[in-house]
N, C-alpha and C positions, 0 to 999 in steps of 0.2 A: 678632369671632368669625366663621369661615368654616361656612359651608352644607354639610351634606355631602350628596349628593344619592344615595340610593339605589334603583337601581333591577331591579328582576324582572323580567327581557325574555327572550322568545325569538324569537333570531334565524334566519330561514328561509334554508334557501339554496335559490336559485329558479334552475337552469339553471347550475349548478355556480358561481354563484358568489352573495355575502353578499348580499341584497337587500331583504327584508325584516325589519323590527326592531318586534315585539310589544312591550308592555308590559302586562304583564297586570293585574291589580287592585290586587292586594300595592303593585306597583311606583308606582303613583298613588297610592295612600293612599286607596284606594274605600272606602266606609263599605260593611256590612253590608247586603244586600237584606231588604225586611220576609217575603219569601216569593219564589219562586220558581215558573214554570210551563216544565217543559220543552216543548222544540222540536223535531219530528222531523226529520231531514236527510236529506237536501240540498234545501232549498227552492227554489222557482221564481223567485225576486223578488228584486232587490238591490234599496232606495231609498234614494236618494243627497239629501242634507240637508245646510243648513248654520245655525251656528248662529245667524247673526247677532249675540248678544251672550251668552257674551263673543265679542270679535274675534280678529284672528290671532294667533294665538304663533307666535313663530319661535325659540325655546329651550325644552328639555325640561322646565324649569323654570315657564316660561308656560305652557307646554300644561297643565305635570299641574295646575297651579290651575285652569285653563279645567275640565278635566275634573271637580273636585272642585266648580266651580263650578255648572256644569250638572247635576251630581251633585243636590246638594241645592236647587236650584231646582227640578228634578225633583220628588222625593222632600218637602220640605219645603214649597212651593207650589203643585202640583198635585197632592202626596198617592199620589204614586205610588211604589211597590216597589221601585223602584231609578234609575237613570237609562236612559233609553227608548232609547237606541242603541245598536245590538251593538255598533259602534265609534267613534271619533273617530278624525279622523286630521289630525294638527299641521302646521306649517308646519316645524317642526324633522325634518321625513321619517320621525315616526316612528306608529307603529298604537296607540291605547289600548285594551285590552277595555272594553269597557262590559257590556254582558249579555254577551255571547258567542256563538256558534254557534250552541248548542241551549238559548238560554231567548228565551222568546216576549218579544217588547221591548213599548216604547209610544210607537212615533213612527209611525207610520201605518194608523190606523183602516181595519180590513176588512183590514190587509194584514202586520199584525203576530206571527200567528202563521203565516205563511209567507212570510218576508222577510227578510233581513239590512240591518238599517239601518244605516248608514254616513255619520257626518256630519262635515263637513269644518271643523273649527273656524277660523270669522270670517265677516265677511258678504259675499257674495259677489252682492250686488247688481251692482255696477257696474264691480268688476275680478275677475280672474281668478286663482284660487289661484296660488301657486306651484309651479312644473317639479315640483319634489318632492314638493309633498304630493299634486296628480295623479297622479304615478308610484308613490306609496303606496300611492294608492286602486287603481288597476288590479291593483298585487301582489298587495295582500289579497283583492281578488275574484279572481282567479290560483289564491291559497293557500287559498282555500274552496273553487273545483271540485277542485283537485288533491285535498284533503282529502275528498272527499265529502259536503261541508258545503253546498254551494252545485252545482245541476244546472248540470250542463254545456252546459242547452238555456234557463238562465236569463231571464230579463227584467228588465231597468236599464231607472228609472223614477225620475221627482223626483218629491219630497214633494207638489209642488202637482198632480201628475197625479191622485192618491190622492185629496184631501182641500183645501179651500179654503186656499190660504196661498202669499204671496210664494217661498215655499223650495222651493230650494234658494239664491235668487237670481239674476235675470236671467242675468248673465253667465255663470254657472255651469250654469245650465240651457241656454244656448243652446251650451254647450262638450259636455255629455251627451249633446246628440242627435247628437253626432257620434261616438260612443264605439261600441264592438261590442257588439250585443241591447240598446240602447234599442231601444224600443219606444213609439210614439206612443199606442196605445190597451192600458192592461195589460189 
């Protein structure tokens, strides 16, 4: 029996040509939030995370488990509303909603209702995502200022700036603070 893989994606086009590729909830098979808090926009703060486990996916197929995975680890073991990141972003180059835009998430304390969290699924201690899922992440931060969703005078920040914790991992952190508006001290 063959797979058949459905998905709900909007694709952006960024600079006239296809570039970025959403996947929104529907299209991961996201379970129901217990509640909701919205977000006002355009927030000040991108924070940049990853997951550590689960690890990389590099098919749309892995990812939307990763996602559905962190989903209910979320939600089922720390009891929380939904899964805590506005998005993930695969190794397969593509965007997952998780909360979204304008709903306040729960991945970085003090900085959750004014931040869009962004986590890069796999662990990223010791090597460096791939071309494409970094070219992801810049898009989607691209498609939040263009949107209004994200200020144009931003600050990009890892998880562990925030709040005690190895994340976004080494590697990955020392690749950020070479990015446009890190910021050493948010």
């Amino acid at each position: 029996m063959h797979e058949i893989l459905v998905t709900l994606t909007t694709v952006v086009v960024i600079g006239g040509s296809l570039a970025l590729n959403i996947i929104g909830r529907a299209g991961w098979g996201a379970r129901k939030p217990k509640f909701t808090q919205p977000m006002p926009n355009p927030v000040p703060f991108v924070v940049i995370h990853h997951s550590e486990s689960p690890g990389a996916c590099t098919t749309t197929s892995a990812c939307i488990a990763a996602m559905k995975s962190m989903q209910n680890y979320h939600m089922d073991h720390n009891g929380w509303a939904d899964i805590g990141y506005s998005f993930g972003v695969g190794g397969d180059g593509n965007a997952y909603e998780g909360r979204g835009w304008s709903t306040v998430g729960a991945h970085a304390p003090g900085y959750n209702n004014k931040s869009i969290g962004i986590c890069l699924i796999g662990n990223w201690m010791y090597a460096l995502p791939p071309d494409n899922q970094l070219q992801t992440v810049h898009q989607l931060i691209q498609y939040g200022v263009d949107q209004r969703k994200i200020n144009p005078e931003y600050k990009l920040v890892g998880h562990r700036q925030v709040t005690a914790t190895d994340c976004p991992g080494d590697r990955l952190f020392k690749e950020i603070q070479n990015w446009t508006h890190f910021t050493p001290k948010p």
